[in-house]
C-alpha positions in Angstrom: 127.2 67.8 77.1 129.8 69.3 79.7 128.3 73.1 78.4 125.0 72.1 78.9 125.7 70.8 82.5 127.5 73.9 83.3 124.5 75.6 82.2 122.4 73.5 84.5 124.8 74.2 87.1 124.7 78.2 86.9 120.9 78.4 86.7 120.3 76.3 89.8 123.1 78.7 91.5 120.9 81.6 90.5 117.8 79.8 92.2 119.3 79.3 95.1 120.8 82.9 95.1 117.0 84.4 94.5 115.5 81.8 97.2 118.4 83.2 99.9 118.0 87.2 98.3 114.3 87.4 98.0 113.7 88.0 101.3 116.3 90.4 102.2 115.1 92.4 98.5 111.7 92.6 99.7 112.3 93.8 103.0 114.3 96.4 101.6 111.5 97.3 98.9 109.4 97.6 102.2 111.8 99.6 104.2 111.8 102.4 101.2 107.7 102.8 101.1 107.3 106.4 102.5 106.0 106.1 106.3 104.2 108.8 107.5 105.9 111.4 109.1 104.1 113.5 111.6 105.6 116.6 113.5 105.8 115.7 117.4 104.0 117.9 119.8 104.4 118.4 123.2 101.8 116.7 125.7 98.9 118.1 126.2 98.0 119.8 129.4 95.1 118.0 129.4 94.3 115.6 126.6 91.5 116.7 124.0 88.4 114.7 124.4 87.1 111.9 121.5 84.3 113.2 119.7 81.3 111.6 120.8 79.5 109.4 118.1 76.3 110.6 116.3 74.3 108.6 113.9 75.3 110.2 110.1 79.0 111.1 111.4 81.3 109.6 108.4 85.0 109.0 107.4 86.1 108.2 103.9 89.2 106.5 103.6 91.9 106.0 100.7 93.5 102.8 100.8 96.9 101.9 99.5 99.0 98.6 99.0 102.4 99.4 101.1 104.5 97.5 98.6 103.2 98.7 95.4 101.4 102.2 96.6 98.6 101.2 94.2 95.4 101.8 95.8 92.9 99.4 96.6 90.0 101.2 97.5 88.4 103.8 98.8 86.3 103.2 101.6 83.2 104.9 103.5 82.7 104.3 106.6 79.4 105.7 108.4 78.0 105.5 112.3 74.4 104.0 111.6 73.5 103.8 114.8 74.5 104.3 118.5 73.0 102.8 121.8 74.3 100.2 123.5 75.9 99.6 120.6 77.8 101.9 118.0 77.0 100.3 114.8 79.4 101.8 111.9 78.4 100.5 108.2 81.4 100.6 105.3 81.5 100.3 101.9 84.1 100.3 99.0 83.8 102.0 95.6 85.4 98.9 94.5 84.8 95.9 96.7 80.9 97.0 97.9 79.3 96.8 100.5 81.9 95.6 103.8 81.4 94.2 107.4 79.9 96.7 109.5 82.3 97.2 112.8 80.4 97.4 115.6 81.8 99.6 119.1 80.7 98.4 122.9 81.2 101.1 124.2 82.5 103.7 122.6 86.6 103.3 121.7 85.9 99.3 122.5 85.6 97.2 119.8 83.5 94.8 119.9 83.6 93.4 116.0 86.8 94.3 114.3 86.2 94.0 110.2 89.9 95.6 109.6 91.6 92.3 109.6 91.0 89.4 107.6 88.8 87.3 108.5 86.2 89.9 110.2 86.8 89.4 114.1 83.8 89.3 116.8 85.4 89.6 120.6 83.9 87.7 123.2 84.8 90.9 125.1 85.3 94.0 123.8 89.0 95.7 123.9 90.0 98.8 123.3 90.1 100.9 119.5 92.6 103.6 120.8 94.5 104.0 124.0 92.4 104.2 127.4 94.7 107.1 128.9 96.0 109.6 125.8 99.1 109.9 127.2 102.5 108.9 125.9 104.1 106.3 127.6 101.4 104.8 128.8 101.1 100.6 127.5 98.5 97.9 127.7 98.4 94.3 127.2 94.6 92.8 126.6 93.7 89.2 126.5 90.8 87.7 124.8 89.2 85.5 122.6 88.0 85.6 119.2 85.1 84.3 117.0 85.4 84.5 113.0 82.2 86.4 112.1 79.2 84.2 110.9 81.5 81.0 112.3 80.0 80.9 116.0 81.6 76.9 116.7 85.2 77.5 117.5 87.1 80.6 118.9 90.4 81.7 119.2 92.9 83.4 121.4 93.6 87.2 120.6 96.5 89.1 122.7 96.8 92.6 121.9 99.7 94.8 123.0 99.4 98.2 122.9 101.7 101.5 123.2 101.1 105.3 123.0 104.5 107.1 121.3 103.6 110.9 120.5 101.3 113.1 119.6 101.9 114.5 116.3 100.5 116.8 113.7 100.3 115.2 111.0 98.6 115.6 107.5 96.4 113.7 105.0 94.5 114.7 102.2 91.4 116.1 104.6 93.7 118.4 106.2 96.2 118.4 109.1 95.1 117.2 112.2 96.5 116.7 115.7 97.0 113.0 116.7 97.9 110.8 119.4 100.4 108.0 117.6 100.1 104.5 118.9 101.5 101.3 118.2 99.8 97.8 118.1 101.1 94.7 118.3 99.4 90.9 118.0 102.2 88.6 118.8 101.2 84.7 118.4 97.5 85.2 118.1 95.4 81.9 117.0 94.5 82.0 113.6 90.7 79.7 112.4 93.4 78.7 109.6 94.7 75.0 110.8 97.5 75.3 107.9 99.2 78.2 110.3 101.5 77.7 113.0 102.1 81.1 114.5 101.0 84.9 113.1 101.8 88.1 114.2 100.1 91.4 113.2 101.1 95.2 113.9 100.2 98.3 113.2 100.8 102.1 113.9 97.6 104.7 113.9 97.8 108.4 114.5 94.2 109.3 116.0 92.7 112.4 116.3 90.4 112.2 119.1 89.1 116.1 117.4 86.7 113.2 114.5 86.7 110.5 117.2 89.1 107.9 114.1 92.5 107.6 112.9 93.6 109.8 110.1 96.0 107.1 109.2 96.5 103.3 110.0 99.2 101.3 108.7 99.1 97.1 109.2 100.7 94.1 108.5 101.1 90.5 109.4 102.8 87.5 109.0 102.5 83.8 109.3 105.0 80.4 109.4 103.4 77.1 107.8 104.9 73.4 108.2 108.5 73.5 107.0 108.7 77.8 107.0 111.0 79.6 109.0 110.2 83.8 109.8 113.0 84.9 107.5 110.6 83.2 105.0 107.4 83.8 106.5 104.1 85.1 104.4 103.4 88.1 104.0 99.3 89.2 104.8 98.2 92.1 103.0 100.3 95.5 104.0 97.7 98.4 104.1 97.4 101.8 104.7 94.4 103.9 105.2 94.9 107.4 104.8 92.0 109.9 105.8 90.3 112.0 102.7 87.4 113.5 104.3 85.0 113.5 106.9 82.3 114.7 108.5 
């Protein structure tokens, strides 16, 4: 009896060690997936201007899990049409056909299908930095509908910061970028089980294709009764630039 509570006793202690260790083992498996390293470049004299969209202009994207590297898709995304409007379709070799993003006007977005659940902006905000200049910082304010749920909406805060341009290279070849970082502290989430969330991101865009050449996002969220060193995880992505046209 006595060996078998002892037993009792050093499996709970192990629990307890994993519950306290978990955390701290996962942010260290997160800390050693390979972020992209760029080579910084001075300012430009004057910046390069974003390619202007045109209907059949296309990216394809590879898209990797951050904590595993296994990829979970690869994406096309495609400008279908432009007007008042810049309409870009997307599909997944694995997951079909995706949200379609929609731009108003160019660089603004208007409906944002990178996060989960697909975003549609009461007013559009801004894809990549207004002035591409380092140092330069933002902080937008709006609200948010969940697309095809027109009855509530929700408060979006988006902070953004230019850090560098940088060469940097992907599998379509190396490009010159402007390297930003994004941040969504205490946004509203549609999901009442949530008490806070916070997103951010870093993209290097090369204004030369008028998109990012890689994008790397996360987010996290507290329920009733969890504290941030627990917080969940959302998914941790990165989309990495294989060709384009």
């Amino acid at each position: 009896m006595a060996a078998d509570l002892l037993q009792v006793m050093k499996i709970n202690r192990c629990r307890v060690f994993l519950l306290v260790a978990l955390p701290i083992i996962l942010a260290g498996c997160i800390s050693a997936q390979p972020f992209p390293q760029g080579v910084n470049v001075a300012q430009p004299a004057s910046p390069p201007a974003v390619r202007a969209p045109k209907v059949g202009q296309e990216w394809v994207y590879q898209v990797r899990n951050v904590f595993n590297q296994e990829i979970v898709d690869t994406v096309t995304e495609r400008v279908v049409s432009v007007g008042s409007e810049i309409r870009i379709a997307r599909s997944g070799v694995k997951t079909g056909q995706l949200p379609d993003e929609i731009q108003s006007p160019w660089g603004f977005i208007l409906q944002d299908p990178h996060w989960s659940p697909p975003q549609l902006f009461q007013q559009p905000i801004p894809l990549w930095p207004e002035q591409l200049q380092v140092g330069s910082s933002r902080f937008y304010k709006t609200q948010y509908q969940v697309l095809n749920y027109p009855d509530a909406s929700y408060y979006w805060g988006l902070s953004m910061a230019t850090l560098a341009w940088e060469q940097i290279q992907s599998p379509a070849g190396k490009f010159l970028t402007i390297h930003y970082h994004n941040e969504m502290p205490y946004f509203a989430s549609n999901d009442l089980f949530r008490l806070q969330s916070v997103r951010e991101e870093n993209v290097w865009f090369a204004p030369e294709i008028g998109r990012w050449v890689i994008r790397r996002g996360s987010g996290r969220y507290i329920t009733a009764g969890v504290y941030w060193p627990n917080a969940y995880w959302e998914d941790y992505l990165q989309w990495e630039l294989v060709s384009w046209k």
